[in-house]
N, C-alpha and C positions, 0 to 999 in steps of 0.2 A: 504493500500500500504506500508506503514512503516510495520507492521509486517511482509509482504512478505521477505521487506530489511534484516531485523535482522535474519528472518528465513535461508534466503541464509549462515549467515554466524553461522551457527551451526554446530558445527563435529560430526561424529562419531570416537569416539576413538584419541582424542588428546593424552590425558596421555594415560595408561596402565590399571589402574585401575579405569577411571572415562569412563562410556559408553558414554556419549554425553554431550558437551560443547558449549559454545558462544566464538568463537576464535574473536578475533579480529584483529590478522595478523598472517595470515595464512602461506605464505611465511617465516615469520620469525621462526618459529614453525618447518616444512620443514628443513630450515638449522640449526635448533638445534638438530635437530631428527639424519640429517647425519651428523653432526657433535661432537655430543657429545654422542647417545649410542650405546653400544657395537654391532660391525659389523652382530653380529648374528640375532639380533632384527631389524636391519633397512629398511631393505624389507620388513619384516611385519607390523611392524608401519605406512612405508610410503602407505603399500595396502590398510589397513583399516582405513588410518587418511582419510577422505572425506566427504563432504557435504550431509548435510540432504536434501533429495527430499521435504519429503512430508511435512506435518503440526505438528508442535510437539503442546501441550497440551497450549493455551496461559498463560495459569498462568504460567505455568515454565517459557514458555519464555518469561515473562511478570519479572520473579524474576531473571532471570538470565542476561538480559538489566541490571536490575538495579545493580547486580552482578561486571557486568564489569567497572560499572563506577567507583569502588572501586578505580581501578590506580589513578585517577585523585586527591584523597585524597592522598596518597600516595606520589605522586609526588610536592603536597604542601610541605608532611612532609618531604621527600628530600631537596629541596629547603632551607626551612628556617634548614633543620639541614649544609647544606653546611654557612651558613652565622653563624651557631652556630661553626661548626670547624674551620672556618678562623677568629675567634674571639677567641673562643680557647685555638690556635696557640696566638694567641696577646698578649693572658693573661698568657699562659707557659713562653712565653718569655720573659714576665713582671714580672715575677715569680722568674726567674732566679736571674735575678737583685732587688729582690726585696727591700734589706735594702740598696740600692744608689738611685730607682728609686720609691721611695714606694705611690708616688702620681701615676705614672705610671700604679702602680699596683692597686692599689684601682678602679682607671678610668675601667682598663679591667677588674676588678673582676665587676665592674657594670654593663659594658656590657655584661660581662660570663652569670651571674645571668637573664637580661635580656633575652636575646638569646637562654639560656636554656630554661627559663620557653616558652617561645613562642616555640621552639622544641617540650617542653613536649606536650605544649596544643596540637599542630599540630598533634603529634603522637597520643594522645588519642585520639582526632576526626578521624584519618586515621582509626585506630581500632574500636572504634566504629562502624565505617560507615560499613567496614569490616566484624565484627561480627555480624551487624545486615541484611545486606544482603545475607552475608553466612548462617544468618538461615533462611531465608526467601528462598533462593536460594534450599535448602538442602531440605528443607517441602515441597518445587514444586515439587521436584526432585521424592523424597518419594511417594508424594500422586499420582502423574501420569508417574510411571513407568510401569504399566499395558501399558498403551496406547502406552508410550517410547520404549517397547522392544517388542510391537507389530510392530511399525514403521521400529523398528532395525531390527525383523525376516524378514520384507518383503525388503531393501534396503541394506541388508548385510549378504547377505544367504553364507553358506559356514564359517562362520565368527570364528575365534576361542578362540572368546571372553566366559567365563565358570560363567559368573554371576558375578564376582567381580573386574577379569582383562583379558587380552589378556592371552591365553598361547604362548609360544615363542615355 
């Protein structure tokens, strides 16, 4: 029943160049489409951005779940980099003033120092996590596109997708 779920939310043709995806807000995708590309493209985008019927291949979408949850790294590394620039800002400021305030400045260069490296980490682990499910993601992708654009000839006839992208 859970892959049914996930299956629901797979597109054909989100991007231009990628044939089927794991969206995860769909809507929000929609209002980037008419809003951000060129008027020419956006009837066609919005015909063939639409949900997969049938059953894609489980290992893709088995790597492609694991794909999405990349943001949520991501969004760590946001996080503590927002606490990294509002420390910063502390230590710029501290900076300024440095030879009246120079304890001042030592304190935020500790924090700086702190802050970053936890940034840093944050961001290597987002990356990581990133890199290793983009290959994982990319190897589903590869090994069961036979069956993917069997799916796509029967659920998007007419389609004017030429193997690599839409054409406009």
């Amino acid at each position: 029943m859970a892959e049914k779920k996930a299956i629901k939310r797979f597109y054909w043709h989100c991007h231009h160049n990628i044939l089927v995806e794991y969206v995860y807000d769909y809507q929000e995708r929609v209002n980037y489409i008419k809003q951000e590309k060129p008027a020419n493209e956006i009837d066609t985008r919005l015909r063939l951005f639409k949900p997969v019927k049938g059953e894609l291949p489980k290992a893709y979408a088995k790597a492609c779940k694991a794909y999405a949850k990349v943001p949520k790294a991501c969004k760590a590394y946001a996080k503590v980099r927002k606490a990294y620039d509002k420390v910063r800002k502390a230590y710029d400021k501290a900076y300024d003033k440095v030879y009246k305030v120079r304890e001042a400045h030592d304190k935020a260069r500790e924090a700086h120092d702190k802050a970053y490296d936890k940034a840093r980490e944050a961001h290597d682990k987002a990356y990581e996590a990133h890199d290793k499910a983009y290959e994982a993601y990319n190897k589903a992708y590869i090994e069961n596109m036979p069956a993917i654009l069997a799916l796509h000839a029967i659920e998007c006839p007419n389609c004017s997708w030429d193997g690599k992208k839409i054409k406009f």
